[in-house]
N, C-alpha and C positions, 0 to 999 in steps of 0.2 A: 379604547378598550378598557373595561374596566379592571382592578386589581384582580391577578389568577392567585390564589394560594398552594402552599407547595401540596406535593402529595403526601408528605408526611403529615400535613394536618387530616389528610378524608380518612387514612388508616385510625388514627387516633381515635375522631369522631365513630369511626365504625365498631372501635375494638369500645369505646366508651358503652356504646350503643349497645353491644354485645353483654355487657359485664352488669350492665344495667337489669338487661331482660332475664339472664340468670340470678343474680341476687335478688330478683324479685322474684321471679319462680321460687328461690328456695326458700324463701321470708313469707310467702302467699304458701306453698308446703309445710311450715313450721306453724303457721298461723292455724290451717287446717287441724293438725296434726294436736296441738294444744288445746282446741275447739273441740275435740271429741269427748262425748258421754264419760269415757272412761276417765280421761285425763283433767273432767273438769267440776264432775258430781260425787262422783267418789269422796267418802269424805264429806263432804256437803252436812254442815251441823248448823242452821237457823237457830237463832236466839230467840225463846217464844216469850211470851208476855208472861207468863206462870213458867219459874221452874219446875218443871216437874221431872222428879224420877223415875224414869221406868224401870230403872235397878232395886228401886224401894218397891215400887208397886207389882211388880207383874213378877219380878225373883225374889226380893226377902220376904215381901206379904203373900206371894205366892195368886194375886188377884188375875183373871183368866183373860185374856185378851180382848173372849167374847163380850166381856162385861162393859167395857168403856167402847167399843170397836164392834156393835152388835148386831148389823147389819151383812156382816162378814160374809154369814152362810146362807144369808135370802134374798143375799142383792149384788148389784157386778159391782157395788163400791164398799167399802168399809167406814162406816161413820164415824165423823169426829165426835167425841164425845159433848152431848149439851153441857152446860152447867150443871142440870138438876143433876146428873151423875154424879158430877164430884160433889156435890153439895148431899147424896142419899149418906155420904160419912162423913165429910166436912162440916154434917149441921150438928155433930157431935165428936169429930176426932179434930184438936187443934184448930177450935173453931174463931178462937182470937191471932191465930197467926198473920203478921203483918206480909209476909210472903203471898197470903192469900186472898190481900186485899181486893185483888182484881176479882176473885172468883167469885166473894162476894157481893162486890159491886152490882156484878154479871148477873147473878142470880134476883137480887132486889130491883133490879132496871129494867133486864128481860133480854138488855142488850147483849149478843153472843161474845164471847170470848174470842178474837181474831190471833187463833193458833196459828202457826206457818208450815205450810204443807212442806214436807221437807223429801218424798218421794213421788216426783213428777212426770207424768209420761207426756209425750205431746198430744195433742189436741186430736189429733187423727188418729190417734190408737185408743182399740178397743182393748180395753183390760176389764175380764169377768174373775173379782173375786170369789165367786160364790162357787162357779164353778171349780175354780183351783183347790178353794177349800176342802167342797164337796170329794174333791177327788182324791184327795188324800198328801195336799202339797202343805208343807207345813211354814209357817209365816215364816221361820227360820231362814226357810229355801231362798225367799228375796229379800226380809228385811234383817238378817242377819241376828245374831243374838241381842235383842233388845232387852233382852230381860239383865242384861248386866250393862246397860249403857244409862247412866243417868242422864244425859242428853245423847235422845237418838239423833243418827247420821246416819249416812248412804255408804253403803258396806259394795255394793255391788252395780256394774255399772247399767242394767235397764236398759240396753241395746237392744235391736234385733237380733243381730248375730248369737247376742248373749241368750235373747228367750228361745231364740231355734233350736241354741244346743241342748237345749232341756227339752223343748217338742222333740226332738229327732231320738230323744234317750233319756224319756223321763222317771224312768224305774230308780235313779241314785234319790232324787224327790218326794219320792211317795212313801208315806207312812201309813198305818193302821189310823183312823178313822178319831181316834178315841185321843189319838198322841198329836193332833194336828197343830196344838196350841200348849201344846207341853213341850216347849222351846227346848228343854234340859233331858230331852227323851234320849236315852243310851239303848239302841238294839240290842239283842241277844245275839244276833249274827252278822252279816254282812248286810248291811239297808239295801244293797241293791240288788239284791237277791228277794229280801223281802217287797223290795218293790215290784221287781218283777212279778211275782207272786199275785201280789195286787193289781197290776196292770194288768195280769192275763184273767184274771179271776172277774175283775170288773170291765173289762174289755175297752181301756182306757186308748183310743187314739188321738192324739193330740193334731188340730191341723197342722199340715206345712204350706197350704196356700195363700195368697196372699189376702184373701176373704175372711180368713181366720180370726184376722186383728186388725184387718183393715177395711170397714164398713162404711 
């Protein structure tokens, strides 16, 4: 007969066994849990190849969102800006700066400027900014105050959960028409009152199915 081992080794083996499967459920739970939108974009600031400031540009020069980003209001994406854009005032404001040597490069070559998208949705969601705009959501609503970030980051985490609760109650969102891109817009009253206002007025229903943004 071969060697029996006692019983106090199978307990051991079993309680080993045991101790394994929960530290790795909670290690596979932490992992998850670290892995999420919120806990891992937020925050999120790429390093582009052009410093640019959107602190200087869009809040102390006061330049309009629409203007680098002009596709905003006629198309479900927001365009990065060509070269020739920065180049309509760079081919006269600080047009030897060394900072800007890429842009010019860019512009003499034809070759684009390879910016880093720093607000990412997946691949399977439909996001229409033109629509949003059109409706009165104001770039603030998801990209947070950029007019005072000289390198923008992700203020907000881009979830589903997150864009439902603004479908299911999007009147705190909604501004007048005129203020969508005026980041520094102070109401006269409670915004969400003037939202509402707005919503009922333009008969704003936002989907909740899953067709909505998932095409």
């Amino acid at each position: 007969m071969g060697q029996v081992f006692p019983k106090s080794i199978d307990r051991i083996v079993r309680l080993s066994a045991a101790v394994l499967i929960v530290v790795g459920g909670a290690v596979a739970a932490l992992l998850g849990y670290l892995a999420r939108p919120s806990n891992t974009d937020i925050g999120y600031m790429p390093v582009q190849p052009v410093p640019y400031s959107h602190k200087l540009h869009a809040g102390n020069l006061g330049v309009d969102c629409r203007y680098c980003h002009f596709t905003v209001e006629n198309a479900a994406y927001a365009a990065i800006p060509p070269t020739e854009v920065c180049m309509n005032c760079h081919v006269r404001v600080k047009p030897q700066s060394p900072l800007l040597t890429p842009i010019r490069e860019s512009y003499a070559s034809g070759q684009p400027v390879e910016w880093v998208k720093v607000h990412r949705l997946a691949d399977y969601v439909y996001f229409n900014h033109q629509v949003h705009v059109r409706a009165g959501v104001s770039c603030a609503s998801c990209h947070g105050r950029v007019d005072q970030m000289i390198e923008v980051r992700q203020v907000h985490e881009l979830t589903m959960a997150w864009c439902l609760e603004c479908h299911r109650n999007p009147a705190p969102n909604l501004r007048p028409a005129e203020f969508v891109t005026k980041l520094d817009w102070k109401p006269d009253r409670d915004p969400a009152e003037i939202g509402r206002e707005i919503q009922a007025a333009r008969r704003i229903a936002p989907p909740l199915n899953c067709s909505g943004c998932h095409r």
